[in-house]
KOLLO-628267 format. One record per residue: residue number from 1; x, y, z of N, C-alpha, C in turn. Coordinates in steps of 0.2 Angstrom, whole numbers. Example, Ala and Ser with C-alpha at 12.3 -4.5 7.8 and 13.67 -1.06 7.14 Angstrom:
// KOLLO-628267
PT   num     n.x     n.y     n.z    ca.x    ca.y    ca.z     c.x     c.y     c.z
PT     1      66     -28      39      62     -22      39      66     -16      39
PT     2      64     -11      35      68      -5      36      64       0      39
//
This chain:
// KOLLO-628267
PT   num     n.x     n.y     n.z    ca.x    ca.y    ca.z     c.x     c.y     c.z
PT     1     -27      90     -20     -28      94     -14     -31      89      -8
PT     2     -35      90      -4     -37      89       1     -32      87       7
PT     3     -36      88      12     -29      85      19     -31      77      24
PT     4     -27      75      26     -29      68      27     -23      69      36
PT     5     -28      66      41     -23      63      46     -26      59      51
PT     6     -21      55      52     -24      50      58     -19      48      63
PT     7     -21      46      69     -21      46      74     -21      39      79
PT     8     -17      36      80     -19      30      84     -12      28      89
PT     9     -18      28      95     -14      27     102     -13      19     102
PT    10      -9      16     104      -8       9     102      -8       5     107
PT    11      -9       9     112     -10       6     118     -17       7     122
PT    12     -22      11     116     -28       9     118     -29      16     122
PT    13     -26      19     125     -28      26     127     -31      31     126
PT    14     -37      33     126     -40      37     125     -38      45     125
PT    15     -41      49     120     -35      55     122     -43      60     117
PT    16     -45      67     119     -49      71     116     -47      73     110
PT    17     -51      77     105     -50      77     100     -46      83      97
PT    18     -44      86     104     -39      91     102     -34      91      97
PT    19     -29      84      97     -24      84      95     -26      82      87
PT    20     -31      77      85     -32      78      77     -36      85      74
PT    21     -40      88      80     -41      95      77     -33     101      74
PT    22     -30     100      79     -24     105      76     -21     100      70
PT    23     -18      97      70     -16      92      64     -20      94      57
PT    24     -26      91      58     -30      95      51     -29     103      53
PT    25     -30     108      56     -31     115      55     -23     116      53
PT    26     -18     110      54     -12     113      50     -11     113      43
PT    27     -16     109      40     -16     107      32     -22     113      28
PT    28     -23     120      32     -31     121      29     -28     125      22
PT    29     -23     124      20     -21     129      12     -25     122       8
PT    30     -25     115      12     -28     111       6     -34     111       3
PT    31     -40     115       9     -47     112       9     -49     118       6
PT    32     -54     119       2     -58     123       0     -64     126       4
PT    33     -67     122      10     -71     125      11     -79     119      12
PT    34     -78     115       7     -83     112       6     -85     104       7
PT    35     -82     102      13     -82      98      17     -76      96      24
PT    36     -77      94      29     -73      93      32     -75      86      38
PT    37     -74      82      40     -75      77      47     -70      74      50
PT    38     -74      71      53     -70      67      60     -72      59      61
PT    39     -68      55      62     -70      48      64     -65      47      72
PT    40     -70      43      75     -66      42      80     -68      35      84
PT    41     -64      31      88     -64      26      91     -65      27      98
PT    42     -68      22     101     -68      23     108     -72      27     112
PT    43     -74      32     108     -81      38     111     -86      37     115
PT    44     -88      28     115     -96      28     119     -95      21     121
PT    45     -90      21     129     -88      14     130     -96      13     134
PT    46     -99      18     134    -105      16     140    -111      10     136
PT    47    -108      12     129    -116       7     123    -111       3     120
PT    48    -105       1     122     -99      -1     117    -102      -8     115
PT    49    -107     -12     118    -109     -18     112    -114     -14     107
PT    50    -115     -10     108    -122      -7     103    -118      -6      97
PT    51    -123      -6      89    -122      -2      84    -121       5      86
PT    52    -118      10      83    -120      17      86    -119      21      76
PT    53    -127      21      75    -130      23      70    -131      31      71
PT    54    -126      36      67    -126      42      66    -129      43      60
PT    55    -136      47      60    -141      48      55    -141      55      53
PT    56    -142      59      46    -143      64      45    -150      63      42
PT    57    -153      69      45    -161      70      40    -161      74      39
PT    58    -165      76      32    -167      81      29    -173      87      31
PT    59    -178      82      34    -183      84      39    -187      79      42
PT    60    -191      78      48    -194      75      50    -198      69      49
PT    61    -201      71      43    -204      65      40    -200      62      38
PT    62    -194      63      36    -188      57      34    -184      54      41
PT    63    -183      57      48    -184      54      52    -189      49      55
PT    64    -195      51      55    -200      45      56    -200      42      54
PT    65    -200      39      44    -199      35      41    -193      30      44
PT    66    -188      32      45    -181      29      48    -184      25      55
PT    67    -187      30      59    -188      27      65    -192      22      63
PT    68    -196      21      61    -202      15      60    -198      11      55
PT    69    -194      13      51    -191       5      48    -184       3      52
PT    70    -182       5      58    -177       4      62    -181      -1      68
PT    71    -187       2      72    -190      -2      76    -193      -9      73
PT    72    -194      -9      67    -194     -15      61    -190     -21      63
PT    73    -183     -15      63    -176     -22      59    -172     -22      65
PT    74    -171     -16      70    -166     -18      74    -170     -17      83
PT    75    -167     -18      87    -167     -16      93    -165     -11      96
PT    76    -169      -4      99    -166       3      99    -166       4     105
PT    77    -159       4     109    -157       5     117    -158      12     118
PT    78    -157      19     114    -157      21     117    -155      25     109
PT    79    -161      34     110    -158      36     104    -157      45     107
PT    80    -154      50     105    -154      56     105    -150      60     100
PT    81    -151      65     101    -148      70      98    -140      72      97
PT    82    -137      71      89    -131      72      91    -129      79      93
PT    83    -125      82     100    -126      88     100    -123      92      96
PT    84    -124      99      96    -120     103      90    -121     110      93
PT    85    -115     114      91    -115     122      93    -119     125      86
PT    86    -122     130      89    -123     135      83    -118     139      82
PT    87    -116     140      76    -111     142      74    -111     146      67
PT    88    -109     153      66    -114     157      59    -108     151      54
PT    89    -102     150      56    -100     147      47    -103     142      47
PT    90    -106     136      50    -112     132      46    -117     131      49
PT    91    -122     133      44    -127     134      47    -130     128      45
PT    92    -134     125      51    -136     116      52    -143     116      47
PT    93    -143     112      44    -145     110      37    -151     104      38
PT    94    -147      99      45    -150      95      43    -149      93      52
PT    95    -157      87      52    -157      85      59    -152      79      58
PT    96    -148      81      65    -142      77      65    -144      72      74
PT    97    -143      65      70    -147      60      78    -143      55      77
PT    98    -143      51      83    -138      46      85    -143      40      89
PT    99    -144      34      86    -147      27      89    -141      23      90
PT   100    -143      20      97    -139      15      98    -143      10     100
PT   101    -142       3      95    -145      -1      92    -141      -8      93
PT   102    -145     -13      94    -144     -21      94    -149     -24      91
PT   103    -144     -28      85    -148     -34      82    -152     -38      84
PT   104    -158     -41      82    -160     -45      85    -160     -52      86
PT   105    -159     -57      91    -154     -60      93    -155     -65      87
PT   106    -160     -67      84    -160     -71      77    -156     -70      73
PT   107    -153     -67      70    -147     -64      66    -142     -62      70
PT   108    -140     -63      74    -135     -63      79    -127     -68      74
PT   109    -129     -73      71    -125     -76      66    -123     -73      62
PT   110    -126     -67      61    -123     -63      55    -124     -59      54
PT   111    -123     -56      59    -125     -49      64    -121     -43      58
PT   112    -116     -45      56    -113     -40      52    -115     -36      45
PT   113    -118     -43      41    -120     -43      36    -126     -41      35
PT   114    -131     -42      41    -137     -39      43    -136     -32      45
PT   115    -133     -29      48    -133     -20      49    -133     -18      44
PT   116    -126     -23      39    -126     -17      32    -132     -19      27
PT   117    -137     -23      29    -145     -24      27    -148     -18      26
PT   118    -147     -16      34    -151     -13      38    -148      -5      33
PT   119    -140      -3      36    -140       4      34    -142       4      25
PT   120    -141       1      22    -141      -1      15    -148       2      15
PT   121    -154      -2      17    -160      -3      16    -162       7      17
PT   122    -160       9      21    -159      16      24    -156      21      18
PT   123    -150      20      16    -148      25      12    -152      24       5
PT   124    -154      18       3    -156      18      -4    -164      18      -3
PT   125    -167      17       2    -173      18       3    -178      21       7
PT   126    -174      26      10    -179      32      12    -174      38      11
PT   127    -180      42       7    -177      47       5    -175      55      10
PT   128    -170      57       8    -168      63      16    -166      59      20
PT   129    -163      52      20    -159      48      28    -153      47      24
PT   130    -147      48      27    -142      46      28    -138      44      32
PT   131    -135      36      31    -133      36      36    -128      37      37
PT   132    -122      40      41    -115      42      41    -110      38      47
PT   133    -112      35      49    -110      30      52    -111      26      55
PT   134    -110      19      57    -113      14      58    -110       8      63
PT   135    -106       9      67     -99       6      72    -101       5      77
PT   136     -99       1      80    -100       0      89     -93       5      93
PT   137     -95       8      97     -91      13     100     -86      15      95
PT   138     -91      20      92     -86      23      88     -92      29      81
PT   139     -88      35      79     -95      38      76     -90      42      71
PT   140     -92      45      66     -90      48      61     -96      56      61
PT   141     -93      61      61     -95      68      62     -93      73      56
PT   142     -95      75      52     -95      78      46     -99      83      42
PT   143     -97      86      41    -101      93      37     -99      97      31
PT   144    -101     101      28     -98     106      23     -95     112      28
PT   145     -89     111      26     -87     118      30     -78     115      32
PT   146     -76     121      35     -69     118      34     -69     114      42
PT   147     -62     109      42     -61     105      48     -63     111      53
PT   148     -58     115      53     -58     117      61     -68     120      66
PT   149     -70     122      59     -76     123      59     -83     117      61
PT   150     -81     111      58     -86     106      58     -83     102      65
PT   151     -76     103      70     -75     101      75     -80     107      79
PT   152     -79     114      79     -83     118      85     -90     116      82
PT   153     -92     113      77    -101     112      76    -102     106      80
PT   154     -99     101      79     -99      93      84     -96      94      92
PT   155     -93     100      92     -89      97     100     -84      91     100
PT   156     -82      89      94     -77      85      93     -73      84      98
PT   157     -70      92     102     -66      91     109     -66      87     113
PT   158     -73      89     115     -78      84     120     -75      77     120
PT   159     -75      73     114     -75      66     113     -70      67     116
PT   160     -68      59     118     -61      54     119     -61      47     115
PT   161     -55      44     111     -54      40     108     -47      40     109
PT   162     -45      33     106     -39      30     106     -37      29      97
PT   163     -43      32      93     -41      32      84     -44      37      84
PT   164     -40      40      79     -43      48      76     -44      45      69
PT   165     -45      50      66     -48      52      57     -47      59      57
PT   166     -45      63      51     -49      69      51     -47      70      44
PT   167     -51      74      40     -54      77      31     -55      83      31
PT   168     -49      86      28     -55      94      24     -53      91      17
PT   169     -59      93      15     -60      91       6     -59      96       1
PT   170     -57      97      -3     -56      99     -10     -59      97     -16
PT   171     -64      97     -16     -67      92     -22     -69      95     -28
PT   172     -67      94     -31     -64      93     -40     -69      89     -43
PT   173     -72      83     -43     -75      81     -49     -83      78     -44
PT   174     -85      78     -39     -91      76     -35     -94      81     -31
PT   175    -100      82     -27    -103      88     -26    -100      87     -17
PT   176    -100      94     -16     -99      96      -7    -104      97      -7
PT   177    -106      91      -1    -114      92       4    -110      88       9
PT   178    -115      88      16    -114      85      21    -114      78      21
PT   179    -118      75      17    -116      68      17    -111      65      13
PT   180    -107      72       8    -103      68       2     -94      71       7
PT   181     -96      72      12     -88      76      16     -87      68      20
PT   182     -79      68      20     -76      64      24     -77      62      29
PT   183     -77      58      33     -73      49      32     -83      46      29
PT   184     -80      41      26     -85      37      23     -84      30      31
PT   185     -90      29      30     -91      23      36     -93      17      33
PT   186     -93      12      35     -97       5      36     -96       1      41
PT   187    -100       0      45     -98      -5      50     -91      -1      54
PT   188     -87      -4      57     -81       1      61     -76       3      55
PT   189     -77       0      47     -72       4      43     -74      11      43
PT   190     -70      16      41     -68      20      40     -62      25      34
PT   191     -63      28      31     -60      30      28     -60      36      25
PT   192     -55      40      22     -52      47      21     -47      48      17
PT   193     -50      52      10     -45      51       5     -44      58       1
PT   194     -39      56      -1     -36      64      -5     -34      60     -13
PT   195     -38      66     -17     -36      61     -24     -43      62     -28
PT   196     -44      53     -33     -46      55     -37     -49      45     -38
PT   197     -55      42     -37     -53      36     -40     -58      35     -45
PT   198     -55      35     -52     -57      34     -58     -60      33     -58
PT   199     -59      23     -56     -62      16     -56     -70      18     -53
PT   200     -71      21     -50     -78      20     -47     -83      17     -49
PT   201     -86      18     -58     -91      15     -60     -89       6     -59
PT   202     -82       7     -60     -81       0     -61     -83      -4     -54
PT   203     -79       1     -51     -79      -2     -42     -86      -3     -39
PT   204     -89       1     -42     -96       2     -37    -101      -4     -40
PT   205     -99      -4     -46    -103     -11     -52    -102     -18     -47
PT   206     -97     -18     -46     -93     -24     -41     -96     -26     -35
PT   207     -97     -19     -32    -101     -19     -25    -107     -21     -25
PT   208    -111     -17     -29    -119     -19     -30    -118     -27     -31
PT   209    -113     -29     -34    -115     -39     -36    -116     -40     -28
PT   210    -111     -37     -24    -112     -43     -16    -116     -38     -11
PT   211    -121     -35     -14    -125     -31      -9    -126     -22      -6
PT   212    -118     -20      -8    -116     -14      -7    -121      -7     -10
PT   213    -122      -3      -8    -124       3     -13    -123       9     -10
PT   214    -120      12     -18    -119      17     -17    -122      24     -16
PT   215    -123      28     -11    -131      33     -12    -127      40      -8
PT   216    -118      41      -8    -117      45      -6    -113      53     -11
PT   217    -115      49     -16    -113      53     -22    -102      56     -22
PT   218    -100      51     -18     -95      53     -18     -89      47     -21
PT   219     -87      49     -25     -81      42     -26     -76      38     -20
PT   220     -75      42     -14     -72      39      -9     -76      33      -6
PT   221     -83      33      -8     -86      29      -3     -88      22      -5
PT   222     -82      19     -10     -83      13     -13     -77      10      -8
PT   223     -71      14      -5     -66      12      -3     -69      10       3
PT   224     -72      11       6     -74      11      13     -76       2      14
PT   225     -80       0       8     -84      -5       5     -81     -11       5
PT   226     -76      -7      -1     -70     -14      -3     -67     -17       5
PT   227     -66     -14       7     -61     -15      14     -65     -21      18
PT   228     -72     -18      18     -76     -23      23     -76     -28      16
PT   229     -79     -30      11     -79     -36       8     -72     -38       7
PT   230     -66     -34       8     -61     -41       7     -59     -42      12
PT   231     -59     -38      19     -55     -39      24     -60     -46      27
PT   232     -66     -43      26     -72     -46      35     -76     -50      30
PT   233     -76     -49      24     -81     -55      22     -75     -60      20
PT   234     -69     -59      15     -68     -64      11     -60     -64      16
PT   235     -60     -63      21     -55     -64      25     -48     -63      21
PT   236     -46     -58      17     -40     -57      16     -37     -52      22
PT   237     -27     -56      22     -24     -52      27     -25     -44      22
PT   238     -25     -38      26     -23     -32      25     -19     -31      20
PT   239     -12     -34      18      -7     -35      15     -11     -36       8
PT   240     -14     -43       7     -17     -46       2     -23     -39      -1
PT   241     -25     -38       5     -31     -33       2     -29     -26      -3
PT   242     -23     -26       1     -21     -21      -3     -17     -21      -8
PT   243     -14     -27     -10     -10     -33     -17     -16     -32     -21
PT   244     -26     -34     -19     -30     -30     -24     -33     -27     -27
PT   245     -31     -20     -20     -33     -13     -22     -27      -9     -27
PT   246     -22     -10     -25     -18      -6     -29     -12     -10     -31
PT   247     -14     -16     -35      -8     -21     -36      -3     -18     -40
PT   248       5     -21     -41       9     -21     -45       8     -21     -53
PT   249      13     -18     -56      10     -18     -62      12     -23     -63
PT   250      11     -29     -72       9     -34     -73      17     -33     -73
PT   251      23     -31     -77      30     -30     -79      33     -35     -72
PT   252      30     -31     -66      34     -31     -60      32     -39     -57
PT   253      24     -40     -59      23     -48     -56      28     -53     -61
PT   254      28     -52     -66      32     -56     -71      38     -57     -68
PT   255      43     -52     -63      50     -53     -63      49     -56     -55
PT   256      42     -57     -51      44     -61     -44      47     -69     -44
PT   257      48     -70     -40      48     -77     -35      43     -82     -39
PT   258      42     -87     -40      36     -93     -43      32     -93     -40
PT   259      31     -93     -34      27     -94     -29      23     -87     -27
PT   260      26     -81     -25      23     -75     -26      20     -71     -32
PT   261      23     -74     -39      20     -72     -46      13     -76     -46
PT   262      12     -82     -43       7     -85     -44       3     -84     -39
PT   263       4     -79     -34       0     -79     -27      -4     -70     -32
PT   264       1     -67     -32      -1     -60     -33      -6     -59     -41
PT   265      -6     -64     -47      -8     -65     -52     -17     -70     -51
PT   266     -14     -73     -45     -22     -75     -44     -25     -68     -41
PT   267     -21     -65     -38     -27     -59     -33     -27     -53     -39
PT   268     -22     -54     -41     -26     -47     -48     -28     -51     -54
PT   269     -30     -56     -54     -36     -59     -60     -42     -59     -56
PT   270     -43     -61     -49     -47     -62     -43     -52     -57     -44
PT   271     -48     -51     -41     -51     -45     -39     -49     -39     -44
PT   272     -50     -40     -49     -48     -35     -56     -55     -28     -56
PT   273     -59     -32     -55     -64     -26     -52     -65     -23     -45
PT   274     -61     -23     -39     -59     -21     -34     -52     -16     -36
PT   275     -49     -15     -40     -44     -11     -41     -44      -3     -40
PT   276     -41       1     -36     -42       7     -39     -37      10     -42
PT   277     -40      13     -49     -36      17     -52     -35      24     -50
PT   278     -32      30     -52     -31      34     -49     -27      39     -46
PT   279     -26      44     -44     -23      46     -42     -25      46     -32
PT   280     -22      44     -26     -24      44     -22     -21      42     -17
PT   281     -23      45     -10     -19      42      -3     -24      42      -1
PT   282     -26      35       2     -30      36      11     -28      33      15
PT   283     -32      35      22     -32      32      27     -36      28      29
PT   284     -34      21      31     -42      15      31     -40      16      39
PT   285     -46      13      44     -45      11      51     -52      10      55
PT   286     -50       3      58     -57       0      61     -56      -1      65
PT   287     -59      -5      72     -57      -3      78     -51      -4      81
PT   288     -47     -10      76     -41     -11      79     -34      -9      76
PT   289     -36      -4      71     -32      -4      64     -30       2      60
PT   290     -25       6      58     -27      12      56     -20       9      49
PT   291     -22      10      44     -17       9      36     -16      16      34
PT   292     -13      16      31      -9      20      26      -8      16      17
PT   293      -9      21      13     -10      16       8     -11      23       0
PT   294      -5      22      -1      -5      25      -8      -8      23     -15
PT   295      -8      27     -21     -11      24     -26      -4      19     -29
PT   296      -3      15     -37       5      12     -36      10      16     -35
PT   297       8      23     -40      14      28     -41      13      34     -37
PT   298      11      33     -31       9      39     -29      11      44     -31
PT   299       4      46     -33       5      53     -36      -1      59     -30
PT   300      -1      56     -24      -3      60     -18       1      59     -15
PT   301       4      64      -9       8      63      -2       4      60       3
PT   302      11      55       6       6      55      15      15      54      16
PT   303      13      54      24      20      53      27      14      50      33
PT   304      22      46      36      19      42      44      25      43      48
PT   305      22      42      56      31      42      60      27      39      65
PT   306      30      37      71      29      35      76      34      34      82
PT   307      30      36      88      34      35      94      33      31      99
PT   308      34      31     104      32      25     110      25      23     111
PT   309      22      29     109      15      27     111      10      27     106
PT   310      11      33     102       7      36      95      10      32      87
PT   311       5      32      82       9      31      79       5      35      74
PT   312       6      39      69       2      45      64       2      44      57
PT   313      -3      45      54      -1      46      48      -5      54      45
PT   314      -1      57      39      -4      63      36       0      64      29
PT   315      -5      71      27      -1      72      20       4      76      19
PT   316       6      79      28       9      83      28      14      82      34
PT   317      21      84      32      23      81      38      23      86      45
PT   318      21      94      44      20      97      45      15      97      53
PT   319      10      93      49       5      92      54       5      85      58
PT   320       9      81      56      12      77      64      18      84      68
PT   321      21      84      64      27      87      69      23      92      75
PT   322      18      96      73      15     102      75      13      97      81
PT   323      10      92      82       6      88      91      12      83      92
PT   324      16      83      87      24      78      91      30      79      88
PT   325      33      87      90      37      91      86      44      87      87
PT   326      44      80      93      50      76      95      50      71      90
PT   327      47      71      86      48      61      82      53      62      79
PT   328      54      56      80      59      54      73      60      50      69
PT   329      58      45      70      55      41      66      50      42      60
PT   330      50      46      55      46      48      51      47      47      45
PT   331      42      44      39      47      42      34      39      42      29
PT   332      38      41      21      33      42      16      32      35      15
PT   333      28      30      16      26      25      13      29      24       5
PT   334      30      19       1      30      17      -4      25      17      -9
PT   335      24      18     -15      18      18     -19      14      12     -18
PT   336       9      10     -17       5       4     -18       8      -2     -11
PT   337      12       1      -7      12      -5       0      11       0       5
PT   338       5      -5       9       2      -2      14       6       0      23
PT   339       6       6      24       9       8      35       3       4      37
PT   340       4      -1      43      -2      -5      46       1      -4      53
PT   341      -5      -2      56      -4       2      64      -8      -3      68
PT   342      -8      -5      74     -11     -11      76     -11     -10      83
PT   343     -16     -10      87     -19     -11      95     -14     -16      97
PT   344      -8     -12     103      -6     -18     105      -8     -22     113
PT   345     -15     -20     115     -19     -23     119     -24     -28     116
PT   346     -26     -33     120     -33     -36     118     -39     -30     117
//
């Protein structure tokens, strides 16, 4: 189950969050109930060199804590309240607040690797802090509750972006809480999946060797991880990244080209513990970049299409058609090769 869809204007247009609101409220036969969110690009051009750190706390004293190990490690421009409706089907759990934050200028060389210091440092050690997002103009919104629900608690509408996200969740084998519901963040990655991934211990064992941890209880949130270690640390193209995560079987590497058997045999010897097993479809996208990306045999639906301006991905095709009933260009990705959607401005 779950529902999965994204949004991205390619020309960089910012557009409210109306449009991935209905999208997801088309898919609601998927979700259960027990989590739902939103990511989005382009929402806070006014702090857009700032980290923008979307923090959930359990209660105050785990706020304080956060603030005193934040004033520590980062420089804090300017912090408030994420707003939120009351609203009787989710009733607010948790103090929900938003820092926007620069490194300080000493670590400016490695300003990246230092945030995910910082959030790291936050989610595995102070307890009642989560951080749920962590992007420069750009924030991840999410809660227990279904999508249409966890948009009127945030005001999702409110916002403007040029990249959408949206998740309602069904979950099967990990707990619904507000930190374990969709999109999973690092840095400006993002991600939204439907599914199931095995691999996890394996994946998560993998991540802890180069610093990662995991403290969100949800198996989605290894994919979020992998993406920044192979795309932004070990600089593989997209293509490549995804040759890691959900390569060919070995049958199939046997019958390539010389040159591509040896290219694709070093990346799944390479990266044998970056693999996911499983049943699944996500959707990846960071500020310039929205993927599509099945498990090899897909055994989850997505569909993608695209028009002059938009280009969409979902599990349903029902729910692009519903905000762009004209496409026609629409078609299901292949098992295990990624739809790559690209900013065509600077």
């Amino acid at each position: 189950m779950c529902g999965l869809a994204g949004i991205l204007n390619r020309y960089g247009k910012r557009i409210s969050g109306n449009k991935i609101i209905t999208m997801a409220n088309m898919m609601e036969p998927r979700y259960d109930g027990r989590g739902g969110g939103f990511a989005a690009y382009g929402i806070y051009p006014q702090h857009r060199d700032c980290y923008a750190l979307h923090i959930y706390f359990d209660n105050e004293d785990a706020k304080e804590l956060t603030e005193e190990f934040l004033k520590e490690h980062v420089l804090i421009v300017k912090d408030e309240e994420i707003p939120t409706r009351k609203i009787k089907e989710i009733p607010k759990r948790y103090i929900t607040w938003r820092y926007f934050v620069e490194v300080p200028e000493k670590f400016k060389n490695n300003e990246h690797d230092y945030m995910i210091s910082v959030v790291m440092g936050i989610n595995d050690g102070i307890e009642g802090a989560y951080v749920i997002s962590s992007g420069k103009n750009m924030g991840v919104f999410k809660a227990t509750g279904m999508p249409r629900d966890v948009a009127r608690l945030f005001k999702v509408e409110k916002y403007k972006g040029y990249l959408w996200l949206a998740h309602g969740r069904f979950p099967t084998n990990t707990p619904g809480w507000w930190g374990g519901a969709h999109p999973f963040n690092i840095l400006d990655w993002s991600v939204v999946h439907n599914g199931e991934i095995s691999s996890y211990g394996t994946n998560m064992r993998y991540l802890e060797m180069h610093g990662y941890k995991c403290r969100l209880l949800t198996d989605t949130e290894v994919v979020a991880y992998l993406f920044d270690l192979l795309v932004r640390r070990h600089r593989l193209p997209y293509e490549l990244a995804a040759v890691a995560l959900t390569p060919p079987f070995w049958k199939h590497i046997e019958k390539m080209p010389p040159e591509k058997k040896k290219l694709y045999t070093y990346i799944r010897m390479t990266y044998a513990p970056a693999m996911l097993n499983g049943p699944f479809a996500i959707i990846v996208a960071n500020s310039t970049t929205m993927i599509g990306l099945n498990d090899r045999i897909k055994l989850r639906p997505l569909v993608t299409a695209k028009d002059d301006e938009f280009t969409y991905i979902a599990s349903e095709e029902a729910a692009i058609r519903e905000v762009a009933p004209n496409i026609e260009e629409l078609f299901a990705p292949k098992a295990g090769v990624p739809v790559i959607a690209k900013l065509e401005v600077d």
